[in-house]
N, C-alpha and C positions, 0 to 999 in steps of 0.2 A: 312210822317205821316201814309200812310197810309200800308208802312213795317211796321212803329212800331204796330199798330193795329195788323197786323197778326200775327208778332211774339210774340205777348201779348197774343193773343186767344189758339196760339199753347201750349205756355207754361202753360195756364191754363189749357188747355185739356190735357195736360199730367199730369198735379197735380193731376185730379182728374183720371184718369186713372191710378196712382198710387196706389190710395187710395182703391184698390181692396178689394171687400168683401173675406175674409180666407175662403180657400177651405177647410181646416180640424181643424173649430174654436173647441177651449178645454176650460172650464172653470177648473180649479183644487182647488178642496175644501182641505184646509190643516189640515185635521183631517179625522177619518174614519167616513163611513157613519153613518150617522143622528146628530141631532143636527145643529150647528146656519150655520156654514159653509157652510156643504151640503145643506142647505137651502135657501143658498144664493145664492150657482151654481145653483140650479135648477128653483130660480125664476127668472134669466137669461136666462135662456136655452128655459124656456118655453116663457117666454117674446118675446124674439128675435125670434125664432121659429112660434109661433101660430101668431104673429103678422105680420108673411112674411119678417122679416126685415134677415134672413140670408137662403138662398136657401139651406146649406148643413146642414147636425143635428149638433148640438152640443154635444160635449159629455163631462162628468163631469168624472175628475179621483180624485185619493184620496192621498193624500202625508202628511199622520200623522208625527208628529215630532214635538217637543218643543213648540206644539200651536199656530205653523204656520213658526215657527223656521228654520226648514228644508223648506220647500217651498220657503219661502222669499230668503233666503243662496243659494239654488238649481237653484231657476229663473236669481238670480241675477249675478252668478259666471257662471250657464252652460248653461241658456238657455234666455239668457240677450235681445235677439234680436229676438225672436219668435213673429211675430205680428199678430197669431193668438190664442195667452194664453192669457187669463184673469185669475187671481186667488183673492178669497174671501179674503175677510177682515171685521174685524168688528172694533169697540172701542175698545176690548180687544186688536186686534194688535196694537193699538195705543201706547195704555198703557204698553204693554211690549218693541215698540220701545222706548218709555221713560225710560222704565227704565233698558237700555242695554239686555235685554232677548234676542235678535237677534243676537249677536255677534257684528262683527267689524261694522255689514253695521245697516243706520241709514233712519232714515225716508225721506232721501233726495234722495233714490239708486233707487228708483223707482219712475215710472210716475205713478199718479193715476189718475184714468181714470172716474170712477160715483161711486155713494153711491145711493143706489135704495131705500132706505127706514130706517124703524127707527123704532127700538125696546125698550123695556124697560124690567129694572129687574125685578125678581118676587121670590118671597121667599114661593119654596114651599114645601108639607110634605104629607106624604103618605096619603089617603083618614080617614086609622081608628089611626091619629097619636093623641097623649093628647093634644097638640098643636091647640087647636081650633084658636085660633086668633094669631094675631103677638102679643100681650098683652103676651098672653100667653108665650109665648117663650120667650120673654124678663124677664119674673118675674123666669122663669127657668136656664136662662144665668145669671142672678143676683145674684139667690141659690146657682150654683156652675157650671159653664163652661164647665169644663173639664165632665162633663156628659150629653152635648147637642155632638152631631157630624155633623157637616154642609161635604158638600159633594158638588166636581162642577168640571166641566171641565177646570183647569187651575190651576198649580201649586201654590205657595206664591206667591205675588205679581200680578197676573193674575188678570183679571179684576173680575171675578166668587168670586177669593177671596178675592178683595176689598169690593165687594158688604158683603160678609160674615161679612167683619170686621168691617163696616160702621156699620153695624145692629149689630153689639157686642160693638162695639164705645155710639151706642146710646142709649145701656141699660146699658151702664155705666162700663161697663167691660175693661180692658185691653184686646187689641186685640192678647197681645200675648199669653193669657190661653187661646184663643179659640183653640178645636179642630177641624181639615178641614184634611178633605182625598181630595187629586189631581189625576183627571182622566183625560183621551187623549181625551175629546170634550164631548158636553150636552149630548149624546143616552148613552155612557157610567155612565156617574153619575146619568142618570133618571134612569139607570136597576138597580143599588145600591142602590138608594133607595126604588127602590118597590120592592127589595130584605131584603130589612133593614138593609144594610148596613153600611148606614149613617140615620139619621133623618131627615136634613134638607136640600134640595137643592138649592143652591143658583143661578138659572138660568135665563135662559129670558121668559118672557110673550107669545113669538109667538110659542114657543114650547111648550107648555101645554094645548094648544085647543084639541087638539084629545086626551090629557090624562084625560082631564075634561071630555069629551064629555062619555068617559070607566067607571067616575066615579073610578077612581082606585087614583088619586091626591087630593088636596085640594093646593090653595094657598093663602096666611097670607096675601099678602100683594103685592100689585104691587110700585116697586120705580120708581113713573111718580111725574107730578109735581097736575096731574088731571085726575080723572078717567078717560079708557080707554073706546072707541066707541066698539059695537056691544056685543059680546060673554062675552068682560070681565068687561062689563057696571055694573052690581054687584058683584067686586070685590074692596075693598079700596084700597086706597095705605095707604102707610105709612106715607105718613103725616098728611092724616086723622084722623090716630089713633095717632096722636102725637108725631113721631118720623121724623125727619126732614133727612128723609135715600130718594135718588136720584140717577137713574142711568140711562139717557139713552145710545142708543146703537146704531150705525148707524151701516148698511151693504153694502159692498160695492166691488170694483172691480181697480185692477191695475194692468202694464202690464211690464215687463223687460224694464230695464232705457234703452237699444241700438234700442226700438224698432222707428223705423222710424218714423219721424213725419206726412205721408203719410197716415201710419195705424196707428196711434194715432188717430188723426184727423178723419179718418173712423168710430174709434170705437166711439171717442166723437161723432159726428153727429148722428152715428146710435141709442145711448143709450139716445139724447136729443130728439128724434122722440121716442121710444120705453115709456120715463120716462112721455112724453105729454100725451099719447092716452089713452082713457077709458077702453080699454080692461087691461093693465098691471095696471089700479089704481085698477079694478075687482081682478086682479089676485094677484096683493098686499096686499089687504084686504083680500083671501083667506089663505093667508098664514101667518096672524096677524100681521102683520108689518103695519107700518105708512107712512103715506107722507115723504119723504124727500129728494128732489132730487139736486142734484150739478155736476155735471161733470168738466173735462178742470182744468182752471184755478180757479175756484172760489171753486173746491175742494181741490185742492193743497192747499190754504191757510186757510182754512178750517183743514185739518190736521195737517198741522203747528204749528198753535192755538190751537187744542187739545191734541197736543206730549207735548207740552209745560206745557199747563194745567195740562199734568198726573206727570208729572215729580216733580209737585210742589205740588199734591197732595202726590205722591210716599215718597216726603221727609218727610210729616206729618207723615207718618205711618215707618217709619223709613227704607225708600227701598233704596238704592244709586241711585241716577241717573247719567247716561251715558252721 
């Protein structure tokens, strides 16, 4: 009995002796900097950092391509077993795993690890656009389509452009006269439209606090299901004004399918201590995002249920699903 005791303690103190904290932890945002991605590495970084919970910095690299396309393909085929990457994710990756945008690999090739929070869409337009309300824009998409330009990081079918088509869908338009320019992530579509490139941009809510704050934006319309707490508490959404357009957006974090279940497990406990404490729900609120935490297993299925969901939304709007 009292071997099996010991060699129960040992083998536990090796498990967790496994589960070593990453001497050179990477977050890698799959787009270039700025916008929802990078945004997502950096509220990790600083999370786990300021909170004591990783002794060595983190650092955030940049792997633009297909809207996370390359990234996913890259970790998955060459760096499958790195267990000290994390790389961002939003709903958009979801939704492009639903509807084959990744290639051969599929929402099952990787471990996902936490979702740190919870954003919402936001339809917005340059500070001096004609566009004072979402009203407005809807009576102008009505008039004639092809002379509104919506603008977003994420090609057809992208999540940026669902959101686009939802709010063409619900002024009554066919979503296929709408016009949409595709850029490589949100910092590039927001400098198009304060160049006036596009009119409308179809983005997320937590990226437009510092462009309000410039007075250089305006936005129509937030797609929650209820207004938004602090900065964007006098902003409506859009079902206030009548139009039944919804999008939220979770952000989150997964790691190469070979990477040990050692540092799995590591990263799970360390982001279930990091997601509890006041300080990262401070630092979440700073960076506009919501509550929404899952990690382990109860994200995995979690994702599941929302590849599914997109795939079936995908087919409403006429996108093949994979």
């Amino acid at each position: 009995m009292l071997k099996r005791t010991l060699m129960a303690a040992l083998l536990a103190a090796a498990a967790v002796a496994a589960q070593a904290e990453p001497a050179k932890p990477e977050c890698i945002a799959p787009a270039k900097p700025g916008g929802g991605f990078d945004l997502t590495c950096k509220l990790a970084q600083a999370g786990l950092q300021n909170g004591n919970f990783l002794s060595a910095p983190m650092r955030v690299t940049y792997m633009p391509g297909g809207i996370g396309a390359v990234a996913y393909n890259t970790v998955i085929a060459n760096r499958p077993d790195e267990g000290g990457t994390i790389v961002a994710f939003s709903g958009g990756s979801l939704l492009n795993l639903a509807i084959g945008k990744f290639g051969r690999f599929n929402e099952n090739d990787v471990r996902w690890l936490a979702a740190a929070g919870a954003d919402y869409g936001a339809i917005i337009v340059r500070s001096d656009s004609p566009f004072q309300t979402l009203g407005d824009l809807m009576a102008a998409l009505k008039a004639d389509p092809t002379k509104v330009v919506f603008g977003a990081g994420g090609s057809v079918g992208s999540q940026d452009w669902m959101k686009s088509a939802l709010v063409a869908r619900s002024a009554g338009v066919n979503y296929k006269a709408m016009r949409y320019v595709a850029f490589e992530g949100g910092g590039e579509a927001m400098t198009a439209l304060q160049g006036g490139h596009v009119q409308v941009y179809s983005g997320d809510a937590s990226e437009v606090a510092a462009h309000l704050k410039g007075g250089r934006v305006r936005v129509l319309g937030i797609l929650s299901d209820k207004r938004l707490p602090g900065e964007l508490s006098n902003i409506p959404t859009a079902m206030e004004q009548g139009y039944d357009v919804q999008w939220p957006i979770i952000r989150g974090y997964y790691v190469g399918p070979k990477v040990s279940d050692a540092d799995y497990q590591w990263w799970v406990g360390t982001f279930d201590k990091m997601l509890a404490s006041d300080e990262f729900a401070k630092l979440r609120e700073t960076q506009g995002l919501f509550p929404f935490s899952l990690t382990g297993d109860a994200l995995d299925a979690f994702v599941k249920e929302r590849v599914k969901h997109y795939a079936e939304l995908a087919k409403d709007f006429g996108m093949v699903a994979q």
